[in-house]
C-alpha positions, 0 to 999 in steps of 0.5 A: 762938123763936129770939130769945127766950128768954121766947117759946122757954120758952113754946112749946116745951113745948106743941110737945113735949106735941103731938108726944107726942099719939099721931097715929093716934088723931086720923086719925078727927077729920081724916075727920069734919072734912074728908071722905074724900078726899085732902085729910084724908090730906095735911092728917094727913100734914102734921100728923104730919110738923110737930112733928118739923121744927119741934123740929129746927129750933127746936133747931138754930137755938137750938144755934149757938155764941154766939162767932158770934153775938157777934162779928157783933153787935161788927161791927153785923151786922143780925139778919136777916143773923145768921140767913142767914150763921150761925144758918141754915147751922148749923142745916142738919144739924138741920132736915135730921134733922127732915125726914128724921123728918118725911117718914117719919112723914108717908108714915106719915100717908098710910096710915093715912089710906089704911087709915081711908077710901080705897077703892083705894091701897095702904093698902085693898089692905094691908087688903082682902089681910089680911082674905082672908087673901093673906100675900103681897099684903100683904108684896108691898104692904109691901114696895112701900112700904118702896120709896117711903118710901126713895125719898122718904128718899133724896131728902131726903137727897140734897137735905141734901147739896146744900144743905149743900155750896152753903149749910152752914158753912164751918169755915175 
């Protein structure tokens, strides 16, 4: 997509009209077509969490100022170095926002597929607790996993930080 104009015209589009597609609705398909177990879980999960990576991504590669790359291409720069040295590094912050997007919509994932089919886990226990009316287990779960959710965020942050300073831009 991000050498082509003609392909990034084509795909993109259909990348947009997937990620509009409202995920929860598509959580029983993954059970039908992949059992109950954890595997549907993290297959949806990854689904969920695909679309707003790669439109990130896609969008940051595409983003990096043109003077960049024509003055590696006056040097006989090769493409593949472009992409490592340029296109990449700049496109850092987007693809970081896109996995931040991505690891909250996925850990999204993992409980709704908790809520459609497991049997322990805090998605049962969420539901289990709502349906015998205990209010505090269920904000006490909520609660819980608004922890690892942030966990989970804060590690992507963490690592966005990292990679940045070893492999992001330099504005010398």
């Amino acid at each position: 997509m991000t050498y082509s104009k003609t392909f990034r015209q084509a795909i993109y589009p259909n990348m947009v009209f997937f990620q509009l597609i409202p995920k929860v609705a598509l959580g029983p398909l993954f059970i039908m077509w992949l059992g109950i177990g954890s595997q549907s879980r993290l297959t949806f999960a990854v689904f969920i969490a695909f679309f707003p990576i790669a439109l990130s991504t896609a969008s940051g590669l595409v983003a990096v100022d043109r003077s960049y790359i024509r003055f590696c291409q006056s040097l006989t720069v090769t493409n593949w170095q472009i992409f490592t040295n340029i296109r990449f590094p700049f496109a850092l912050p987007s693809i970081f926002n896109g996995l931040k997007i991505g690891v909250t919509m996925s850990f999204i994932g993992v409980i709704v597929g908790e809520f459609i089919t497991s049997q322990s886990g805090l998605g049962y226990l969420i539901l289990f607790a709502s349906a015998r009316g205990e209010t505090a287990v269920v904000f006490a779960s909520i609660t819980i996993l608004c922890v690892i959710g942030l966990a989970y965020y804060g590690f992507v942050a963490l690592l966005e930080i990292v990679l940045l300073r070893l492999w992001g831009p330099t504005y010398s």
